[in-house]
N, C-alpha and C positions, 0 to 999 in steps of 0.2 A: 426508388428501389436500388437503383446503382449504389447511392450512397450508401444506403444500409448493410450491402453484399463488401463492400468496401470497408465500414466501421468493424463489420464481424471478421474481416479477413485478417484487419490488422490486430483485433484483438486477440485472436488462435494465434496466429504467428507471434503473437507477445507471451502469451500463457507459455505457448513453448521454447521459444528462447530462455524466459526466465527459469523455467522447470531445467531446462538443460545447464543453464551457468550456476542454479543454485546447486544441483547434484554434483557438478563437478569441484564443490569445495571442500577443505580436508574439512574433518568434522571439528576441529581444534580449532578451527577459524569460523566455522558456522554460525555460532550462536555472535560474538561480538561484530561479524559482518551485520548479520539482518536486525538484532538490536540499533546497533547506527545508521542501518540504512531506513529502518521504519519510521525516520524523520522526514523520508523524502514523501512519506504518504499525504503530506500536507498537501501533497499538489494535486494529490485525488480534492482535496478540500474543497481549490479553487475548480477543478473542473466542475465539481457538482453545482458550485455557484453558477457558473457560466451556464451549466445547462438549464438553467432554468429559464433562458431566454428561448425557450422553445413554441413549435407553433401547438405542439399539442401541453398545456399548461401542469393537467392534471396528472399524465405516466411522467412529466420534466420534475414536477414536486416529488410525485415516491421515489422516482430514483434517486433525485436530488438526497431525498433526505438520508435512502440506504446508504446511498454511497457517504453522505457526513457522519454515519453513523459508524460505519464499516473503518474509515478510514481516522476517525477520532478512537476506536479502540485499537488501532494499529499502532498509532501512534502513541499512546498510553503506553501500551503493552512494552513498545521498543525501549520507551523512556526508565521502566519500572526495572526491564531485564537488564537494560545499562547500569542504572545504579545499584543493582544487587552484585552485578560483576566486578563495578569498581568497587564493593565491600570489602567483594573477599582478600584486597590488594591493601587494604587499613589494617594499621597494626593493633592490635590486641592488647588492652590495656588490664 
C-alpha cells in the first residue's frame, strides 16, 4: 500500500509541475517546445514495457498496452507538428 500512496504522490506532484512550466511559456514558443519534446514520450514506451513485469499480469498488459498506445500517438503527433512547422520555413517555388 505504501508503494502505491507513493506512485500516486509522485505522479500529482508530476501532473503539477508540468501543468505549471507548461503554462508559464510564451505562447510563440509553445507549440515548437512540446512538438520536440513529444519525442521524449518514447520513454513512456519503455516504461510500459517494463511494466509488464508485474505480479498482477492482466491490469500490467492493459496498462501496458494504454500507455503504448497513448504515448505512440504522442509521439506521432509531435513528429507530424514538427514537420508541418519546418514547412512553413521552405521556400515557395
Amino acid at each position: 500500500m505504501e508503494a502505491f500512496v507513493a506512485a500516486v504522490t509522485v505522479f500529482v506532484l508530476a501532473v503539477f509541475i508540468g501543468f505549471e512550466i507548461i503554462t508559464k511559456v510564451p505562447p510563440t514558443l509553445h507549440t515548437p517546445l512540446m512538438s520536440g519534446s513529444n519525442a521524449i514520450s518514447g520513454i513512456a514506451l519503455i516504461g510500459a514495457i517494463i511494466s509488464t513485469r508485474s505480479d498482477n499480469p492482466k491490469l500490467a498488459t492493459i496498462l501496458g498496452t494504454a500507455a503504448v498506445a497513448l504515448a505512440m500517438v504522442n509521439v506521432v503527433g509531435g513528429y507530424m507538428v514538427t514537420h508541418r512547422m519546418l514547412d512553413m520555413f521552405k521556400n515557395k517555388r
